[in-house]
C-alpha positions as YAML, in Angstrom:
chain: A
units: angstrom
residues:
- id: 1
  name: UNK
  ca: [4.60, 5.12, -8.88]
- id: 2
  name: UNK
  ca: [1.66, 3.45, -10.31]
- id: 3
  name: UNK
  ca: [-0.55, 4.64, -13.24]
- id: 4
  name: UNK
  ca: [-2.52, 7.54, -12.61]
- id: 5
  name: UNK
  ca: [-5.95, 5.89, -13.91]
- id: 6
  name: UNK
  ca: [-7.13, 4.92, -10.40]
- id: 7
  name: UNK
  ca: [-7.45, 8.11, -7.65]
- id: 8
  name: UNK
  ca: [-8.56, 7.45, -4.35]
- id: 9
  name: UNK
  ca: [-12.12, 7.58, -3.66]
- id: 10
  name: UNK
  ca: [-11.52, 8.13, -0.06]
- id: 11
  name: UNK
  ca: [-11.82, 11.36, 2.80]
- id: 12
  name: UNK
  ca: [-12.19, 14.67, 1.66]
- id: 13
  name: UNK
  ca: [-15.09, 16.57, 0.23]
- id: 14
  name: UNK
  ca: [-16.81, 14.90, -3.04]
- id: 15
  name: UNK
  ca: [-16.26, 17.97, -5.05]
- id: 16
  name: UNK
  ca: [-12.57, 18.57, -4.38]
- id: 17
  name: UNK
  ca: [-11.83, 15.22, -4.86]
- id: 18
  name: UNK
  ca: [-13.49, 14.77, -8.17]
- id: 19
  name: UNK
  ca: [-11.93, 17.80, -9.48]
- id: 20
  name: UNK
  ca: [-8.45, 16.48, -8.12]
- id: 21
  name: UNK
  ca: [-9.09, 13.59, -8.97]
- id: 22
  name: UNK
  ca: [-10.04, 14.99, -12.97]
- id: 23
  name: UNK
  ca: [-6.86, 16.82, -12.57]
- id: 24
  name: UNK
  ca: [-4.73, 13.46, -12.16]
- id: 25
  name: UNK
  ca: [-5.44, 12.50, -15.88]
- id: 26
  name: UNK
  ca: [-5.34, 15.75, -17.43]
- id: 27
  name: UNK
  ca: [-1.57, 17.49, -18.18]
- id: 28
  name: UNK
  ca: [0.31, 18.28, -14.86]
- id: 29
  name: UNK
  ca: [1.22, 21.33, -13.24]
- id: 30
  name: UNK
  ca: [4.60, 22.27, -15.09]
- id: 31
  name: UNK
  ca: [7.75, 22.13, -12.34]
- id: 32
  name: UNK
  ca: [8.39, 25.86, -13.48]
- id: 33
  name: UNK
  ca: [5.15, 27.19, -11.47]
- id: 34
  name: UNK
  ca: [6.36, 25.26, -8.65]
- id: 35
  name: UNK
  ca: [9.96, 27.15, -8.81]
- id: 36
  name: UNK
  ca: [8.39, 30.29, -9.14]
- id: 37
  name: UNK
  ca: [6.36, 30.00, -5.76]
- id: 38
  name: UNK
  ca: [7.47, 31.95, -2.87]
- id: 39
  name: UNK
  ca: [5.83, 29.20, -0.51]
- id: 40
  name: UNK
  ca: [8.78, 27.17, 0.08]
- id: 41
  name: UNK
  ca: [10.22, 30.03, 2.15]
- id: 42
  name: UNK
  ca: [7.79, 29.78, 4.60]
- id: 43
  name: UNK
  ca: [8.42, 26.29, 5.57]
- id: 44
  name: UNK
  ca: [10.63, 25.18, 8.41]
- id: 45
  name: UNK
  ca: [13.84, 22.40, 7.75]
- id: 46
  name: UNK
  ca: [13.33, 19.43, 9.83]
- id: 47
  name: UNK
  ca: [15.84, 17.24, 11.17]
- id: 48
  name: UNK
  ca: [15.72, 13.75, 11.39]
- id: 49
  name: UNK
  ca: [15.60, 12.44, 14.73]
- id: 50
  name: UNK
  ca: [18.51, 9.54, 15.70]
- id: 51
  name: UNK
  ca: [17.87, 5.84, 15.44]
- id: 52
  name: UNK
  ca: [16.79, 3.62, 12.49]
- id: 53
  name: UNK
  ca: [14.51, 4.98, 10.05]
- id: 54
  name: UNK
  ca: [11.64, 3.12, 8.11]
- id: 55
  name: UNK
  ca: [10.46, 4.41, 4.66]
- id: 56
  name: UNK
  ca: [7.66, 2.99, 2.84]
- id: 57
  name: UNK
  ca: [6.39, 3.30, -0.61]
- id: 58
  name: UNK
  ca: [3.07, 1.90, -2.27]
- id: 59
  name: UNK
  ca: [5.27, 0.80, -5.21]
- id: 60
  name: UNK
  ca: [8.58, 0.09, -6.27]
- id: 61
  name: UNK
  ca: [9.81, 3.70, -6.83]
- id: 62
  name: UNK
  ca: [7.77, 6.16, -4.65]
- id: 63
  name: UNK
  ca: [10.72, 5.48, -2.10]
- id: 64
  name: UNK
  ca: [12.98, 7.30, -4.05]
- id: 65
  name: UNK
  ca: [10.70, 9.76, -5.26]
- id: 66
  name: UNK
  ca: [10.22, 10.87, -2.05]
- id: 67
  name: UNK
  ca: [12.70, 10.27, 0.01]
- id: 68
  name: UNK
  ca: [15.42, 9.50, -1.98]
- id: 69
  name: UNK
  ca: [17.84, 11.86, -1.51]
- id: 70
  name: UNK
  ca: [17.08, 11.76, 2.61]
- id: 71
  name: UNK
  ca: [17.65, 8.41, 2.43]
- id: 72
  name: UNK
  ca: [21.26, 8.31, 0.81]
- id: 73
  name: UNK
  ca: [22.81, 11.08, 2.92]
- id: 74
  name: UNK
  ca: [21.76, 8.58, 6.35]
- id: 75
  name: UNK
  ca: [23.22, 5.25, 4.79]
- id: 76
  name: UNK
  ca: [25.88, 7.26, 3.86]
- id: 77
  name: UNK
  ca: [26.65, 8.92, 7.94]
- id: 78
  name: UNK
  ca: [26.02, 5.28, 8.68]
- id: 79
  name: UNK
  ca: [22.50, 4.94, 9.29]
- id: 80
  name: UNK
  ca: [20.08, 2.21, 9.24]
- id: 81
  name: UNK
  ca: [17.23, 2.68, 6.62]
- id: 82
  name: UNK
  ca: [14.68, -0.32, 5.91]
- id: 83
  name: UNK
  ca: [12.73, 0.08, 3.08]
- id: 84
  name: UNK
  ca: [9.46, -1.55, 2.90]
- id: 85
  name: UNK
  ca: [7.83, -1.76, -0.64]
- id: 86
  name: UNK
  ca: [3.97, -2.77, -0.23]
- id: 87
  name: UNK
  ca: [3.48, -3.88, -3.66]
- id: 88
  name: UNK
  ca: [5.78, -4.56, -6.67]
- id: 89
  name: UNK
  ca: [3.68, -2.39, -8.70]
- id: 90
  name: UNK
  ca: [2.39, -4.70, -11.82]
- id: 91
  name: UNK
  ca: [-0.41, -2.51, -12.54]
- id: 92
  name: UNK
  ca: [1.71, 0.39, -14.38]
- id: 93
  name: UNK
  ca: [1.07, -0.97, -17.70]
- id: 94
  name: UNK
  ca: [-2.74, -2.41, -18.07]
- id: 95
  name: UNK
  ca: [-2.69, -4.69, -20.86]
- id: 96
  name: UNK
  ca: [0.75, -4.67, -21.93]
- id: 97
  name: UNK
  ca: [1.76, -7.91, -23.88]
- id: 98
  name: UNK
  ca: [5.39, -7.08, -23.48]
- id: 99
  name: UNK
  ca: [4.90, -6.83, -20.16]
- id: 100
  name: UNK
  ca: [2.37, -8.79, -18.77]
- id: 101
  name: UNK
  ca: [1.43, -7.90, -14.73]
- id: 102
  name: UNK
  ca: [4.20, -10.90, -13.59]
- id: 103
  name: UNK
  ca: [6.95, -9.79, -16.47]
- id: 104
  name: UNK
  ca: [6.33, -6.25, -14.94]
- id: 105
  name: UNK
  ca: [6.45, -7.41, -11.22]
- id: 106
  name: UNK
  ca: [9.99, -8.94, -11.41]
- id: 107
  name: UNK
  ca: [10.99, -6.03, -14.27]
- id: 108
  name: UNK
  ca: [10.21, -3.39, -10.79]
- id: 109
  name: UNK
  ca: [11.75, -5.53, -8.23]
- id: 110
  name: UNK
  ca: [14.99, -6.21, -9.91]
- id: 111
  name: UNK
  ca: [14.74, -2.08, -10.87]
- id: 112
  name: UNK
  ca: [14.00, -1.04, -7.41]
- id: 113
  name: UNK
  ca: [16.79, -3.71, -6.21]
- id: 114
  name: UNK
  ca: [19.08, -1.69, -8.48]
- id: 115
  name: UNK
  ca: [18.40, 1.96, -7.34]
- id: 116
  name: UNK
  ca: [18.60, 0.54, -3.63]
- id: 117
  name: UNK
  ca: [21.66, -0.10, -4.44]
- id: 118
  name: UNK
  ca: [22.74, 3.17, -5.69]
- id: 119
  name: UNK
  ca: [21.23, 4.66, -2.52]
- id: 120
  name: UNK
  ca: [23.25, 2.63, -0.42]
- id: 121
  name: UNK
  ca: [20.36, 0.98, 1.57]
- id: 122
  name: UNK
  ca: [21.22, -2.43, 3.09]
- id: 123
  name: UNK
  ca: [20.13, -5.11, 1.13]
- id: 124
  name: UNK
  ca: [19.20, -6.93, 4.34]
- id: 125
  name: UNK
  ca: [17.03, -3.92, 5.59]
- id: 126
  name: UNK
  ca: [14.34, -4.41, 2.25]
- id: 127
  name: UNK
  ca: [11.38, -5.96, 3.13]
- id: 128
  name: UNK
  ca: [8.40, -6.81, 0.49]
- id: 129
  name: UNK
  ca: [4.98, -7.25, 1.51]
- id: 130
  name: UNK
  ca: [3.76, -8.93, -1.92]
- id: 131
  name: UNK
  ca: [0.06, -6.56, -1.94]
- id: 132
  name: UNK
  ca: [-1.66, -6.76, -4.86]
- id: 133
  name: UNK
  ca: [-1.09, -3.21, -7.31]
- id: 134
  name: UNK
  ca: [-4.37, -1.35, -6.62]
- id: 135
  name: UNK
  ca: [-5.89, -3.66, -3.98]
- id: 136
  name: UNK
  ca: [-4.11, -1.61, -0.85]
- id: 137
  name: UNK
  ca: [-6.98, -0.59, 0.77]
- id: 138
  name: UNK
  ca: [-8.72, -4.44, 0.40]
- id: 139
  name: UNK
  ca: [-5.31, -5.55, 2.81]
- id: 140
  name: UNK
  ca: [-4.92, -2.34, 4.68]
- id: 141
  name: UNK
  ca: [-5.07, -4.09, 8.14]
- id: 142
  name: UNK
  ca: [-2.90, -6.55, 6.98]
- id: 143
  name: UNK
  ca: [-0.08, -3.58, 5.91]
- id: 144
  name: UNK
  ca: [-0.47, -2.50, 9.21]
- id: 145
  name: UNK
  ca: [0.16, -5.20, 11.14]
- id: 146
  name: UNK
  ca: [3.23, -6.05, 8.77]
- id: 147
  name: UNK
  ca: [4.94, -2.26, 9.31]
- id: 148
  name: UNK
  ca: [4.03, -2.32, 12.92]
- id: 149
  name: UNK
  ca: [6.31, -5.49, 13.03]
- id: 150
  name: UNK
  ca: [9.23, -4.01, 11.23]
- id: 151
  name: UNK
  ca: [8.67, -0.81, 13.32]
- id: 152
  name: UNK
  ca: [9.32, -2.79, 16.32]
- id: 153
  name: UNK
  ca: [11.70, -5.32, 15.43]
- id: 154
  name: UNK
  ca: [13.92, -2.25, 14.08]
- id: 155
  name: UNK
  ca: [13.77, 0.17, 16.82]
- id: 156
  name: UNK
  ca: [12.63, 2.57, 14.17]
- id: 157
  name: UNK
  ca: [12.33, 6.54, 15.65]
- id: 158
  name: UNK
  ca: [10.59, 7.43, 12.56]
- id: 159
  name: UNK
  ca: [8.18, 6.00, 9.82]
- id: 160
  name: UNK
  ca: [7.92, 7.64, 6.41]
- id: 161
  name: UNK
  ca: [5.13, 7.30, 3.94]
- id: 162
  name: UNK
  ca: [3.10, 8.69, 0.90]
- id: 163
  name: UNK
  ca: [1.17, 11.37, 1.62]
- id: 164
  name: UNK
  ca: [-2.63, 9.69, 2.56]
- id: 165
  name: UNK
  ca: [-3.85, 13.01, 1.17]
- id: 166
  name: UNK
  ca: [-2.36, 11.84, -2.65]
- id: 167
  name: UNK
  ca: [-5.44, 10.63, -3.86]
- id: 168
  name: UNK
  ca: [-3.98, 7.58, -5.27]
- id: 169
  name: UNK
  ca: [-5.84, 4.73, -3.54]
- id: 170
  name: UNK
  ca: [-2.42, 2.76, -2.85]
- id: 171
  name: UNK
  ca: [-0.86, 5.74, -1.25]
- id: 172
  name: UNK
  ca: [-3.53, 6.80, 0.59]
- id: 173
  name: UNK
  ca: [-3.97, 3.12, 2.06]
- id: 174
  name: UNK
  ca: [-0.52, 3.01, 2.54]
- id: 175
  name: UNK
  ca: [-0.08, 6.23, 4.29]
- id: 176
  name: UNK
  ca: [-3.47, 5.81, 6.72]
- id: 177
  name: UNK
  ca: [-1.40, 1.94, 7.48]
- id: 178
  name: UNK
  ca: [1.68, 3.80, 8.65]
- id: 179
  name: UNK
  ca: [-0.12, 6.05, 10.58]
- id: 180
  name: UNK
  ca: [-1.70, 3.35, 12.56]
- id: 181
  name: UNK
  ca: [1.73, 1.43, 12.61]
- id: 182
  name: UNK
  ca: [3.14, 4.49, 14.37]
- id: 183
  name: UNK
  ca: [0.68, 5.51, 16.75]
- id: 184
  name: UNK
  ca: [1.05, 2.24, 18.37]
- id: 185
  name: UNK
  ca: [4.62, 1.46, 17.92]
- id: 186
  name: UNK
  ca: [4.75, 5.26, 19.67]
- id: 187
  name: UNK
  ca: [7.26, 6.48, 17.30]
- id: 188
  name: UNK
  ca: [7.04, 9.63, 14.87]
- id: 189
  name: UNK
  ca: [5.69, 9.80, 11.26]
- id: 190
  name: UNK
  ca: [6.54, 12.01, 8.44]
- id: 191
  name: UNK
  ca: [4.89, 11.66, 4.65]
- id: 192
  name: UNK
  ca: [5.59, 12.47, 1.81]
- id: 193
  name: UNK
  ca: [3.39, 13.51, -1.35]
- id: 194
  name: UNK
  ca: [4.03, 12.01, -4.89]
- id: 195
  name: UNK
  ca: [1.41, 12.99, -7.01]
- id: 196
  name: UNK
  ca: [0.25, 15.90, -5.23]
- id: 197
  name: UNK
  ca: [3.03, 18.07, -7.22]
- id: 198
  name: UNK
  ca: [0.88, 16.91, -10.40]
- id: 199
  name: UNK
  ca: [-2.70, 17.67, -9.23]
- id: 200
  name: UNK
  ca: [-2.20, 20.62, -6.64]
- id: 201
  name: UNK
  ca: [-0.78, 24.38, -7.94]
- id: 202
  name: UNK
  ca: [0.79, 26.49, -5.66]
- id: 203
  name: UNK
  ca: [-1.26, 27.82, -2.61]
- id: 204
  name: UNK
  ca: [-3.81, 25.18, -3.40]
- id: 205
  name: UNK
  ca: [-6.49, 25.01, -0.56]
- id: 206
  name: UNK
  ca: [-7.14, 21.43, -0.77]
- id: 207
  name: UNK
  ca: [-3.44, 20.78, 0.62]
- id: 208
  name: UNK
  ca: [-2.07, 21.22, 4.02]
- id: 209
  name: UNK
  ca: [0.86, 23.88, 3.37]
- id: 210
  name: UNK
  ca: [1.84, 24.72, 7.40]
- id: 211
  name: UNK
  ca: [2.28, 21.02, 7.43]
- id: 212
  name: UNK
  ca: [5.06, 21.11, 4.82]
- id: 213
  name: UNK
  ca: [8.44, 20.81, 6.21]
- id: 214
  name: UNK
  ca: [11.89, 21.05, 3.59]
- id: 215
  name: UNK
  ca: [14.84, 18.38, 4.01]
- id: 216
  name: UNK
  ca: [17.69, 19.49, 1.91]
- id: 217
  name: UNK
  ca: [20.08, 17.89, -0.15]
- id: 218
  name: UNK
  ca: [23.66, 17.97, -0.29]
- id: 219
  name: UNK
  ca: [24.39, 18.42, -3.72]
- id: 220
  name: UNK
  ca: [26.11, 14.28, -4.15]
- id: 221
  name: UNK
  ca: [22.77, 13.59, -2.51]
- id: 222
  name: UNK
  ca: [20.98, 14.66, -5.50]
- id: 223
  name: UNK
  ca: [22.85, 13.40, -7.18]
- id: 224
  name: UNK
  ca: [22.27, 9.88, -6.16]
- id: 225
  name: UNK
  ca: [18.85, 10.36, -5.90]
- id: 226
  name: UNK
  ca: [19.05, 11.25, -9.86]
- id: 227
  name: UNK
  ca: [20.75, 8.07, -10.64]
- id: 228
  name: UNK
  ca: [18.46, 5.82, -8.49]
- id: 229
  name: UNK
  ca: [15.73, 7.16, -10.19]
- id: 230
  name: UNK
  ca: [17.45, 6.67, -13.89]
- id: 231
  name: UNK
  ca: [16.97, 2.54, -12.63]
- id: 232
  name: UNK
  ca: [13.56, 2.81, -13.09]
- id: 233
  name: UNK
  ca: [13.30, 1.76, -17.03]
- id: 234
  name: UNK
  ca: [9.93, 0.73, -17.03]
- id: 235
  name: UNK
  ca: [8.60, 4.14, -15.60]
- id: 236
  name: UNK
  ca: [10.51, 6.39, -17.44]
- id: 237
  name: UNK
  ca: [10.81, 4.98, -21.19]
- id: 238
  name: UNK
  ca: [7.84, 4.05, -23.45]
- id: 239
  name: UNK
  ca: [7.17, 0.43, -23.97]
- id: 240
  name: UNK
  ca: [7.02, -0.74, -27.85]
- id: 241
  name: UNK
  ca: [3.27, -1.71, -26.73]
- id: 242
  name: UNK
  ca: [2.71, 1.24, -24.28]
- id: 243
  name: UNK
  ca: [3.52, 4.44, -25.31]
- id: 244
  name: UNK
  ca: [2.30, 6.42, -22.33]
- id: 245
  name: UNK
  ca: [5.67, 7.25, -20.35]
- id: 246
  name: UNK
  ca: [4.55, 6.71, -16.51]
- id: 247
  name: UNK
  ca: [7.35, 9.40, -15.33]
- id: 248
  name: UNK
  ca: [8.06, 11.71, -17.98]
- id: 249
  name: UNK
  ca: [11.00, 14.27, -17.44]
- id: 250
  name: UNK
  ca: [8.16, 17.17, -16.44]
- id: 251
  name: UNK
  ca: [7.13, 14.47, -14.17]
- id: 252
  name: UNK
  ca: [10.24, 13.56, -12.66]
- id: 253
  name: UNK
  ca: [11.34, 17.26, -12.56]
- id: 254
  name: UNK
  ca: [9.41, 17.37, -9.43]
- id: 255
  name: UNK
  ca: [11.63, 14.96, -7.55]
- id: 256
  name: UNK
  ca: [14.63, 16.27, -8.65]
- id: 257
  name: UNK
  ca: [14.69, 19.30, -6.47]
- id: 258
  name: UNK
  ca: [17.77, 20.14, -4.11]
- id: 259
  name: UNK
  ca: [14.83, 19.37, -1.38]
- id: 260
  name: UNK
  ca: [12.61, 16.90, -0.64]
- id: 261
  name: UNK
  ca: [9.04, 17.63, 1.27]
- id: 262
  name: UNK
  ca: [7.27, 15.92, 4.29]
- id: 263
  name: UNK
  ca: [4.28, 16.24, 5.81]
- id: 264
  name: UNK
  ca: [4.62, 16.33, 9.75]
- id: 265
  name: UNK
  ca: [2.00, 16.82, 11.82]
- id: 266
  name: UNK
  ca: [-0.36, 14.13, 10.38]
- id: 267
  name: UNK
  ca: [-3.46, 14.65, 12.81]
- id: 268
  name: UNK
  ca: [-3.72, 18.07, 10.64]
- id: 269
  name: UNK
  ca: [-3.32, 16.53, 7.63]
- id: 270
  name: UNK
  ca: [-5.94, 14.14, 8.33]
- id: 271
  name: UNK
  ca: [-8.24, 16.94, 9.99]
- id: 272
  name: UNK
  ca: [-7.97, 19.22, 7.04]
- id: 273
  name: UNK
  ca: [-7.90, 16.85, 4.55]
- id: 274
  name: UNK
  ca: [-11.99, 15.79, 5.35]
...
């Protein structure tokens, strides 16, 4: 996950996006609102279909926030999961002396190389594309063209993504990419929302809901998904020279769900989402 000072400026109407986009910076919706709902019992469990699987994530971490758990319980039946990070995500931390943008960089790979580990995922399956943090959208073709490959060369069934509804412009770019990737590969995609479960409340009208599909977790799924995320030091301790925590525990409480959430019919998403 990257800092939350940037939203997306992208599809949707101007006023719901500002005020999402408002709600971003200002104190999150607390996790306990979100247990409280009675909306996850109207959504379906999906299965995921057999073959290879490709996950992406904007940064180093939104793999495991999203899919974490998913991911571990297919490496673990045997499964082939490639990971493809789009960016090593050096713009958590603006101005950071500790950690300048390249200290950071290799600080997230070697993290995200950690909880990959812990996930089980094949370290020759992890591809890195190198984008710039916050610059997505400037190389969007170029993300494209670079899933689309792994797509095919993998015999992938199914892409998953951020959510291109997040209104973080990385996610968004990334998530519109895989879209594209999968339409012409002719394979499925599901996405998955990060910072939605910040900005949104429950029965919130600028998000999809009979899109929402559950994937549950076995409970050693969890709990790998817990530890992977644990490898992310830089997002979830304060640095001597930046004191705001990037994933704080009400944050992270989010993710730590015996669920995780994807988006699957993406032509609605996109439809609704204008």
């Amino acid at each position: 996950m990257a800092e939350p000072g940037r939203p997306s400026g992208g599809s949707g109407t101007g006023n719901d996006r500002r005020a999402a986009a408002e709600a971003i910076q200002a104190p999150g919706t607390e996790e306990s609102l979100w247990a409280a709902w009675a909306g996850w019992d109207r959504w379906d469990e999906v299965a995921v279909p057999d073959g290879p699987v490709v996950v992406l994530a904007a940064h180093p971490d939104d793999e495991v926030l999203g899919f974490g758990g998913t991911s571990t319980g297919l490496t673990s039946a045997g499964r082939q999961v490639h990971v493809v990070t789009v960016t090593d995500g050096e713009g958590s931390h603006p101005g950071s002396r500790l950690m300048p943008p390249p200290v950071l960089a290799q600080a997230r790979r070697a993290e995200l190389a950690e909880a990959l580990d812990v996930l089980g995922v094949d370290r020759q399956l992890r591809h890195r594309l190198g984008v710039a943090d916050m610059r997505v959208a400037e190389e969007e073709a170029h993300v494209c063209s670079q899933v689309e490959k792994v797509l095919r060369n993998s015999g992938a069934t199914l892409c998953v993504a951020p959510w291109s509804g997040d209104l973080h412009s990385d996610h968004e770019a990334v998530g519109r990419a895989a879209r594209a990737a999968a339409s012409a590969v002719g394979i499925a995609l599901w996405q998955y929302p990060v910072w939605m479960w910040h900005w949104a409340v429950p029965d919130d009208p600028r998000v999809p809901w009979r899109s929402f599909h559950r994937l549950p977790l076995a409970p050693e799924e969890l709990t790998r998904k817990k530890a992977a995320l644990r490898c992310f030091r830089t997002q979830i301790a304060p640095l001597d020279d930046h004191t705001a925590v990037i994933l704080p525990p009400e944050e992270l409480a989010h993710h730590q769900r015996p669920f995780e959430t994807v988006l699957v019919d993406t032509v609605l998403v996109e439809t609704e989402s204008r």
